[in-house]
N, C-alpha and C positions, 0 to 999 in steps of 0.2 A: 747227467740228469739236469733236467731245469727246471726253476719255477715257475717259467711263462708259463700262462696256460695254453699257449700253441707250439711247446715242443723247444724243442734248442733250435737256433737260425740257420737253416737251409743256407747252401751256399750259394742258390739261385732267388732267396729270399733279396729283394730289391728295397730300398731305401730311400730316401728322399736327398740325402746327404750322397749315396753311392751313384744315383743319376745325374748328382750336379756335377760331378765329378767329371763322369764318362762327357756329358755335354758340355763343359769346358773344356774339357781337354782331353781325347782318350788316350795319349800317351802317358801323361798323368795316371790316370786310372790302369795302365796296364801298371807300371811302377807300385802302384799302393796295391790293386787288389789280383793280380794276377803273380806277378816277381814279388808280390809282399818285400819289400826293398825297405828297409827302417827310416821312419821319420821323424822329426822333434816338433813341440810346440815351441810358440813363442809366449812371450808374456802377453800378448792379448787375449789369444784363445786360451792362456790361463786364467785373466780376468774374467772372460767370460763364463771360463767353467764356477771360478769359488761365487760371482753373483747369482749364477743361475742355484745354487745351493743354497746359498744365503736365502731367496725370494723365494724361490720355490719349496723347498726343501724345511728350510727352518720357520720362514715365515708362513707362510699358506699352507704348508703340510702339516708343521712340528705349533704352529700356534705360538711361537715367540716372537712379544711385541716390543720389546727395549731397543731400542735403536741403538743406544749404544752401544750393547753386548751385541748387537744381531753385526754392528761393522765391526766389532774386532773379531768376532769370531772368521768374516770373511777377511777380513786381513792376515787372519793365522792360515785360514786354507788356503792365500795364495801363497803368504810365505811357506807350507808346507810344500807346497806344489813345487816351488820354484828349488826348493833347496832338497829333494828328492828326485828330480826328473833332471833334464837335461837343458833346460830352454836358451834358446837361440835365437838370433838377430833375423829377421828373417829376410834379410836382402842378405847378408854380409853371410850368414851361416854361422858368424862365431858364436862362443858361447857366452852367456851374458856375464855381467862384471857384478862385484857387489852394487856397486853405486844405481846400476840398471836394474836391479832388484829390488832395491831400497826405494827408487821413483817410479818402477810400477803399484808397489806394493800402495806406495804415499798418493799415486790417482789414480789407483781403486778405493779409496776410504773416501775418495771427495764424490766420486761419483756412484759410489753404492749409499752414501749418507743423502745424497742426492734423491737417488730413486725412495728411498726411504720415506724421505720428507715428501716426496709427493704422493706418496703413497696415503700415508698418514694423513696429512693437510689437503688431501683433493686439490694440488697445482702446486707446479713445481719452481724453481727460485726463481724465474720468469714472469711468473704469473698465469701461464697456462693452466688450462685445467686440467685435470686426472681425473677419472673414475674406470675402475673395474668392475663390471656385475658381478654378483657371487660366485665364487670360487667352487667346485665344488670338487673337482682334484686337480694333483698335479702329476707329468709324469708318468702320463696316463700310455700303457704299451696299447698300440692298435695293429690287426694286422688280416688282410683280406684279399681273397684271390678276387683276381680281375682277368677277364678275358679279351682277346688279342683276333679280331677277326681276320685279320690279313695276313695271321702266319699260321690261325687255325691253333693255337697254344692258351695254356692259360699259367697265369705267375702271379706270385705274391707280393705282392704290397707291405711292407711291416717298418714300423718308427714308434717313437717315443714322441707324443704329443704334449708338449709344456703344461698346459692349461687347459681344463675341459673347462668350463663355466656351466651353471647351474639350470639357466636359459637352453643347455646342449650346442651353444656355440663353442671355439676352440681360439685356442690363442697363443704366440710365440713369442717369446722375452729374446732381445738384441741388445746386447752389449754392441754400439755400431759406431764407425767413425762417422764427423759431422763433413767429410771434406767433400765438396762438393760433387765429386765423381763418382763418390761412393756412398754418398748419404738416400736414407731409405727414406723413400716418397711413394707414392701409389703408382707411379710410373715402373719404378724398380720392382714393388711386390707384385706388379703385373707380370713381369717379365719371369717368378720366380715358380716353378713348377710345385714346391712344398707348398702352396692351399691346396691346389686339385688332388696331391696327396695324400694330406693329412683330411680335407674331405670325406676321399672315399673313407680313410681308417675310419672315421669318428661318425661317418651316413650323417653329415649334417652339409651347409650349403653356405655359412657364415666364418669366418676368420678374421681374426685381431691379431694384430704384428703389438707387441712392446716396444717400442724403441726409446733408449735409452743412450743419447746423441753424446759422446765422449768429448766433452769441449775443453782445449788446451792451448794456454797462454804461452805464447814464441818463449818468451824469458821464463814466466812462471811457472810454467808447470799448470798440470789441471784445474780446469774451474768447473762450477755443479755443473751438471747434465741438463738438457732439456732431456726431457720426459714427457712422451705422446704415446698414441696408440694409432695405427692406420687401420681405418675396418673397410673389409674384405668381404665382395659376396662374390663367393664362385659360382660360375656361369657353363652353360654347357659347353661355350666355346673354349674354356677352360682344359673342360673335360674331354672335350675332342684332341684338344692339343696334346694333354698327356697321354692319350692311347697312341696320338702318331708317335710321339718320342718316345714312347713305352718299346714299340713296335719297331722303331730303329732301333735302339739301345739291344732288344733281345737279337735283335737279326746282327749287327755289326760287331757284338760285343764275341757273341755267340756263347753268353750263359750260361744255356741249358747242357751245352755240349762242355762244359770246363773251359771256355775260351778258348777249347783248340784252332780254331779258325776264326778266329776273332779278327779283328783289322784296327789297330789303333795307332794311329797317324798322330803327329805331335800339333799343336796349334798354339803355336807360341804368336807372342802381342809384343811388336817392338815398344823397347821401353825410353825411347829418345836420346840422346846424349848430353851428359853434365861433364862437368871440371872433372871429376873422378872417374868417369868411365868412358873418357875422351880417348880413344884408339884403343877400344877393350870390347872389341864385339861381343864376348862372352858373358858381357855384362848387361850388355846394351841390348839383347835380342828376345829379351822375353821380360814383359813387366808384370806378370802373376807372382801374386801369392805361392810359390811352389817349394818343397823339400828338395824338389829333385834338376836344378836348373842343372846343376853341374853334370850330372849323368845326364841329361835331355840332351846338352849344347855338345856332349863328347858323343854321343853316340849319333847325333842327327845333324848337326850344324858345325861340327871343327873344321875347319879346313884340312887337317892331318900336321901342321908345321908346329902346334905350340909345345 
């Protein structure tokens, strides 16, 4: 049984999270969702889950405005996290130490007290400014078929949309790092297929990204967040776009058939060479974010000698 009101999730049910996946990487994606293969988080995508609770959840859902209770209570949900799950380094794979526990948990309080304050104060300890238009849910499930002209198919679209706002525009909260390569600019949220997604889910044409820029002192440890919003008008070339990559993803993936003939080719991103990973190709050959580099590099890239 399920609550949605569209049924429990099809396995051809598509996602916004499940496409970015396959478009980064499809061997990735056969790993997670075809060999379902186990994977761990790390302390970041912990932080991001106890703030997305914290904001969403207790704050703009649940109506609790104490700042100070609203951070420890997300400092308890990440220490819950952290000390029931499994979390891991995410280069190294090991598992984390108390001490790496104790300093994620220590800049999550700066940077959830952070968003807070700018939440509260309209601009945050920079002096930017913040505003959200009214809220009117969070959390909000969306989920809608779309049709596929070039394969003659039609598929479902379904995610969890952060923020509807009151207007009926839609908005996504980022826990994001601030480093240059990876920090979120309008260039990046262009490049990201979740608006023309969350779009169709919500039939609206506007989207607000949160970001919530993680800033940390070499020696110190974390300092407050900058706190912005990037707004987002999806465009039809948007729209176009996601149909073609809709339309690869179902044809390459081969979805609708169970991925029996599916094709997922690995794409790994050399990640350069340091002091530590000096004559360690296995190190060296893929710089993503991944669970599964060890089984990627054994199965696709060993030479057969190690």
């Amino acid at each position: 049984m399920s609550d949605s009101p569209y049924g429990p999730w099809e396995k051809t049910d598509i996602s916004p999270s499940r496409l970015k996946v396959f478009m980064d990487c499809p061997q990735k994606y056969a790993f997670s969702y075809v060999e379902k293969l186990p994977r761990s988080n790390g302390a970041a995508s912990m932080q991001g889950l106890a703030m997305h609770k914290l904001f969403l959840e207790e704050l703009l859902g649940g109506g609790i405005d104490d700042k100070d209770f609203l951070v420890e209570m997300m400092a308890e949900d990440l220490k819950h996290r952290l000390d029931t799950d499994d979390p891991r380094d995410w280069k190294t794979k090991l598992p984390l130490n108390d001490a790496e526990k104790f300093d994620a948990i220590r800049d999550l309080r700066i940077w959830g007290e952070g968003l807070l304050d700018a939440f509260f104060n309209g601009e945050d300890s920079y002096g930017n400014k913040f505003h959200l238009p009214e809220v009117a849910q969070t959390e909000v499930e969306g989920c809608t078929e779309v049709y596929l002209p070039s394969l003659g198919e039609t598929i479902r679209l379904r995610g969890y949309i952060d923020l509807l706002f009151a207007d009926g525009t839609i908005g996504d909260l980022k826990l994001a790092s601030d480093y240059w390569k990876a920090i979120w600019t309008l260039a990046r949220a262009l490049t990201e297929l979740q608006p023309a997604v969350y779009a169709k889910l919500a039939d609206t044409d506007y989207m607000r990204y949160v970001i919530v820029d993680k800033k940390k002192d070499r020696f110190k440890g974390a300092k407050p967040p900058a706190v912005r919003t990037i707004e987002y008008k999806v465009t039809e070339k948007d729209m176009e776009r996601l149909i073609k990559t809709l339309e690869y993803f179902v044809k390459a993936s081969d979805i609708l058939n169970n991925h029996e003939n599916g094709v997922f080719p690995p794409n790994a991103v050399y990640d350069g060479q340091t002091k530590a990973s000096a004559g360690k190709p296995e190190l060296q050959f893929c710089g993503k974010m991944c669970d599964y580099k060890q089984v990627c590099w054994e199965r696709n890239y060993s030479r057969g000698t190690e």
